[in-house]
C-alpha positions in Angstrom: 0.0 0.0 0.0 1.0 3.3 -0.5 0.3 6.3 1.0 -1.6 7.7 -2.4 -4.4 5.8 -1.4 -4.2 7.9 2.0 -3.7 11.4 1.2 -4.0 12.4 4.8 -1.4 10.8 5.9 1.6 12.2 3.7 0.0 15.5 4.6 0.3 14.4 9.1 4.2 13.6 7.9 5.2 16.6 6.6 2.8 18.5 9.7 5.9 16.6 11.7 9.0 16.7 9.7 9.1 13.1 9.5 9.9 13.0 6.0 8.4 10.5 2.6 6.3 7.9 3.1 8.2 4.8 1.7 5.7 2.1 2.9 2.6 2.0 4.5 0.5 -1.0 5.9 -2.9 -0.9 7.7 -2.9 -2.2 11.3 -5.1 -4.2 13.0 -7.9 -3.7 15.7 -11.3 -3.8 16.5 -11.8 0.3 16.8 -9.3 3.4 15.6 -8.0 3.2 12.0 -4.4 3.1 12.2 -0.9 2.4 10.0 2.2 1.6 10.4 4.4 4.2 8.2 8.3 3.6 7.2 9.4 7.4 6.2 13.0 8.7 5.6 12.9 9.4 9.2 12.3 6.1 11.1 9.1 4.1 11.9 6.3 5.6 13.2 2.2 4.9 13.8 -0.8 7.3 12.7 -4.0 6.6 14.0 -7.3 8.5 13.6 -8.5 9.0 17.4 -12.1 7.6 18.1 -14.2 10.6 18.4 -15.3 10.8 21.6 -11.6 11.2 22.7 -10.5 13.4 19.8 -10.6 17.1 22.4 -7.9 18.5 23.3 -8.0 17.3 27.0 -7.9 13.9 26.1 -5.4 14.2 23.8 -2.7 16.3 26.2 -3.5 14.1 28.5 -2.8 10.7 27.1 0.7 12.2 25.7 1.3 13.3 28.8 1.1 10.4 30.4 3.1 8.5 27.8 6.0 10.6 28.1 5.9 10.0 31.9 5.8 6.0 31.5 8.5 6.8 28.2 11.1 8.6 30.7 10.6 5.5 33.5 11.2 3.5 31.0 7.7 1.4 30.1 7.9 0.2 26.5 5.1 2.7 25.1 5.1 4.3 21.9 6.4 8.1 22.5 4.1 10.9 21.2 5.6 12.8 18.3 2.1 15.1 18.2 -1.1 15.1 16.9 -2.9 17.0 14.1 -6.7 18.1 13.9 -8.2 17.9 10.3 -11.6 18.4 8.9 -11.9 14.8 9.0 -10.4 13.6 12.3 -7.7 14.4 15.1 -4.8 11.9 14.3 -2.0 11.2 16.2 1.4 9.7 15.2 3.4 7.9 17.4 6.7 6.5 18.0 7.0 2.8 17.0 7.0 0.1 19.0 6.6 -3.9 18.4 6.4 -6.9 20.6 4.9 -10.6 19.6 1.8 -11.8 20.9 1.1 -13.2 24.0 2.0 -17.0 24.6 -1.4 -17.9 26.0 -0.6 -20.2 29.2 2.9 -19.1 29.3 3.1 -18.9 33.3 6.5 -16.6 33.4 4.7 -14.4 30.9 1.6 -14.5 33.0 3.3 -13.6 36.5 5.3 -10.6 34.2 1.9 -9.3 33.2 0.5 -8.9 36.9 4.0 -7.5 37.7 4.1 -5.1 34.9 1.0 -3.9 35.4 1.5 -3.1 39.6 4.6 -1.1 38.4 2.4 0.5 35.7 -0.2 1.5 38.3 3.0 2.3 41.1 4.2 5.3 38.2 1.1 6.7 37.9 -0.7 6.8 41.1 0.1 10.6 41.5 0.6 14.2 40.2 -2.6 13.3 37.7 -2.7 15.6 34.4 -5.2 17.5 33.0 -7.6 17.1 30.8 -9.6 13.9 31.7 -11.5 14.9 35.0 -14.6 13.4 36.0 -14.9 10.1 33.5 -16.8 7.2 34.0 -14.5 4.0 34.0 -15.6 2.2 30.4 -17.9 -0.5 31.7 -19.4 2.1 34.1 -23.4 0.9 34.2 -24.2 4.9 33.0 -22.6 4.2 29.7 -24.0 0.7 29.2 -27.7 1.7 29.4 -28.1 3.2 26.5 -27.5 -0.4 24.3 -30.8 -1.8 26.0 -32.2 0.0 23.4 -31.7 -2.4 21.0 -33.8 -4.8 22.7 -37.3 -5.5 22.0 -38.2 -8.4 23.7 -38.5 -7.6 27.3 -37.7 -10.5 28.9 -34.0 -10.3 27.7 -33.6 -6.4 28.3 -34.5 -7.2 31.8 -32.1 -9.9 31.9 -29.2 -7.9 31.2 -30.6 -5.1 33.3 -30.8 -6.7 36.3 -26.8 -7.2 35.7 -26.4 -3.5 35.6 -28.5 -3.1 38.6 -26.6 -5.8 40.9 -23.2 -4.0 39.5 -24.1 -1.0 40.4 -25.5 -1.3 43.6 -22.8 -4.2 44.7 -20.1 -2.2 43.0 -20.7 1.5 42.3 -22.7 2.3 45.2 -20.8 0.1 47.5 -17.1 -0.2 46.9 -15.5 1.0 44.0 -15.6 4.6 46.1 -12.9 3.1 49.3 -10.5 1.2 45.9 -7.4 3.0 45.8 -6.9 5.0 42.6 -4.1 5.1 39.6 -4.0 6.2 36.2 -5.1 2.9 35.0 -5.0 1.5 31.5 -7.8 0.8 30.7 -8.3 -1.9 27.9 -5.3 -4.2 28.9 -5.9 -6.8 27.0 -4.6 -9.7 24.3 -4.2 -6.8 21.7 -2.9 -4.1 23.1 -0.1 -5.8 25.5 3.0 -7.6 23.4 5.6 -10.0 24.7 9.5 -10.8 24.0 11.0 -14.0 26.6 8.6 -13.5 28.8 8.4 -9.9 29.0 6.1 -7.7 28.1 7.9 -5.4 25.5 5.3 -3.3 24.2 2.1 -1.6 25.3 -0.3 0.2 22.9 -3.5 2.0 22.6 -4.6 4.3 25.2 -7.6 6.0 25.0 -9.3 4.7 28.5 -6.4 6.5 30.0 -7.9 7.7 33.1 -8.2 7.7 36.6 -9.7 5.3 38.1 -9.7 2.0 40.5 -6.6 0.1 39.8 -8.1 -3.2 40.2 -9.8 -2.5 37.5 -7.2 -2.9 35.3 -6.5 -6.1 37.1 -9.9 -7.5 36.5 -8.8 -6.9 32.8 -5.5 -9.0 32.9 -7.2 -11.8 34.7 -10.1 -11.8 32.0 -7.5 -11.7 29.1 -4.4 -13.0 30.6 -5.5 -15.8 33.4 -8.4 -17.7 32.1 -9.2 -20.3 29.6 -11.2 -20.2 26.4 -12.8 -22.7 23.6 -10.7 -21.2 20.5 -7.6 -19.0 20.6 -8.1 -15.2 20.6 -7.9 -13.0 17.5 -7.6 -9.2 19.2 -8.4 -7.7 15.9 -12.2 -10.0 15.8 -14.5 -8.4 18.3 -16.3 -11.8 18.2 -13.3 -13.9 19.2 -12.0 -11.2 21.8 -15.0 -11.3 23.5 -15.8 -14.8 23.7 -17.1 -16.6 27.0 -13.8 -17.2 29.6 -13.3 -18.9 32.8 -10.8 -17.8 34.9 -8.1 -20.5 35.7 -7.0 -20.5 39.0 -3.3 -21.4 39.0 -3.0 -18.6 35.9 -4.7 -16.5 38.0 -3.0 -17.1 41.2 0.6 -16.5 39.2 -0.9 -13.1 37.9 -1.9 -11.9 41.0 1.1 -13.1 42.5 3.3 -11.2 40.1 1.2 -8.1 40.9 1.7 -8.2 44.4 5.3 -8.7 44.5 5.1 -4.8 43.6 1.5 -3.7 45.3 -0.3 -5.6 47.9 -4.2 -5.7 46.9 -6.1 -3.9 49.7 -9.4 -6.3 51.2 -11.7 -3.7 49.6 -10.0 -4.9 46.3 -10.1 -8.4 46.8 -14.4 -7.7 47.1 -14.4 -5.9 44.1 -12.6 -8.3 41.6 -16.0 -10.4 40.9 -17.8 -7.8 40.6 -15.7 -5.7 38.1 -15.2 -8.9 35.8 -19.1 -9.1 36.2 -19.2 -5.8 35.0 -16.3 -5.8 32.2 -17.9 -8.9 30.5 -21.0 -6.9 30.7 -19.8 -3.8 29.1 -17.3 -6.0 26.4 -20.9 -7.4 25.2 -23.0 -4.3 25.2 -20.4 -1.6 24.5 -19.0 -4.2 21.9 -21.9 -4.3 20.0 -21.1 -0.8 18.6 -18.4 -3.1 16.4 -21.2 -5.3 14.5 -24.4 -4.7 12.0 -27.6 -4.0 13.7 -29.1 -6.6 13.1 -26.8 -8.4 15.1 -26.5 -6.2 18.0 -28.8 -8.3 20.2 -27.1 -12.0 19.2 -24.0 -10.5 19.9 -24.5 -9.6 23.2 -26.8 -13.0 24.3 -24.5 -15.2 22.9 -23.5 -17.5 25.4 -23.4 -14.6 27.5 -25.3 -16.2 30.8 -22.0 -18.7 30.6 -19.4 -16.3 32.2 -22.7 -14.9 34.7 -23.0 -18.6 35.5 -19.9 -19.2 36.5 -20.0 -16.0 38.5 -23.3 -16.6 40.4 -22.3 -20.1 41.4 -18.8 -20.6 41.4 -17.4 -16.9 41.6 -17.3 -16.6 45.3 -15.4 -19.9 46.6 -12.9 -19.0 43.8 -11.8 -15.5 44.8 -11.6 -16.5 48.2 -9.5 -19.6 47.6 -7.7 -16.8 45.8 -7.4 -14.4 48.4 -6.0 -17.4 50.8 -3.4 -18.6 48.5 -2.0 -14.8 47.8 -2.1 -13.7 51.3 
């Protein structure tokens, strides 16, 4: 490919000084359009920012946190700058590359949970600008809207009353005494890259934001720690949010390699079920946004009671057994 087919983009390089495009390939994903572009001047990434973090907030305050995790030395993709056009705000960025994540790879696993406490440990004060007073992603507020979709009433209420027991259980209840970080966000398969067992690249981070650390840790065990029927394609919404269960001696290592850097506080322990409860909720509903709509409502039923299942009747004895082993 060539960048003639994207005009925009030879016109971001020269915004930047990075020089001629001399190849340019399409990256993957399941949300922003992005490329990986080999100029004169090195290796770098455009992407067109989803819009709803396209201000100028969001934007200073992702690159500011980058260049914070860049100078401690976290392999993240620098900011070179970002550009607003009539027909986007794109960003270019440093970049970066790692290989995928060895699913069951337990020195991998451990490295994710430690990674991550270190990520949380750089970030946990002097908070930027720019993104005050979000909701975390899978916050019930921004999952509402997608009942919409539903017309039979027996199933809208079904996935209601998950919202409801989240947000009283979680929202009203505990997610206000969990300690805070800048937290990821969206750590998942896709957007976390390995090399021997180390992680060796971390991308895309628009869910920057302050919020509950464990929540990023409900992420890692959903993505990192639990077991699946087929392998995961991060760039297929359907096959990244397929039904898990969490595997407790994956999850044990993960944990364990997070609390070699930051003990998890009790209130944190009581909030794990609940946040995967409500991440698998949100990666149905808010996924939906991904497919036709026509298949909005089959996306997000599809085996969905499975993981809610396993939650309601098996949920509790595991994060205890949990809690024992990593005390």
């Amino acid at each position: 490919m060539t960048a003639a087919q994207h005009p925009q983009l030879d016109d971001i390089l020269a915004a930047f000084g990075l020089g001629r495009a001399l190849d340019v390939r399409p990256l993957g994903g399941t949300a922003a359009r992005k490329w990986d572009i080999l100029t004169e001047r090195g290796r770098f990434v455009i992407r067109r920012r989803p819009d709803e973090f396209a201000d100028a907030g969001s934007v200073g305050f992702d690159h500011a946190v980058l260049r914070r995790l860049d100078a401690a030395g976290f392999p993240v993709p620098c900011p070179v700058g970002a550009l607003v056009r009539d027909d986007g705000t794109y960003e270019v960025l440093r970049w970066i590359e790692g290989e995928p994540f060895p699913d069951g790879d337990t020195e991998a696993i451990a490295e994710a949970g430690g990674f991550l406490a270190r990520f949380h440990k750089t970030l946990a004060t002097d908070f930027p600008a720019g993104k005050e007073g979000r909701h975390r992603e899978d916050h019930p507020d921004l999952m509402t809207p997608y009942l919409a979709a539903f017309n039979d009433a027996g199933q809208r209420q079904a996935i209601e009353t998950q919202l409801s027991m989240v947000r009283r259980e979680l929202d009203q209840r505990l997610y206000g005494t969990l300690p805070r970080a800048i937290i990821h966000g969206d750590f998942h398969l896709g957007n976390v890259r390995f090399r021997a067992g180390r992680v060796a690249a971390l991308y895309d981070f628009d869910y920057l934001a302050v919020q509950a650390r464990v929540r990023d840790v409900s992420d890692a065990l959903i993505f990192f720690a639990s077991r699946r029927r087929q392998p995961v394609n991060p760039d297929d919404i359907r096959s990244l949010t397929q039904p898990f269960v969490p595997d407790a001696e994956r999850c044990r290592r993960l944990l364990a390699g997070y609390q070699t850097v930051s003990r998890l506080t009790d209130a944190e322990w009581d909030a794990l079920p609940w946040l995967i409860r409500s991440r698998w909720t949100q990666m149905r509903l808010r996924g939906s946004r991904k497919v036709p709509p026509t298949e909005k409502v089959p996306f997000v039923l599809h085996d969905f009671f499975e993981v809610i299942n396993w939650l309601d009747n098996e949920g509790s004895e595991f994060f205890e057994s949990l809690r024992r082993q990593c005390a």
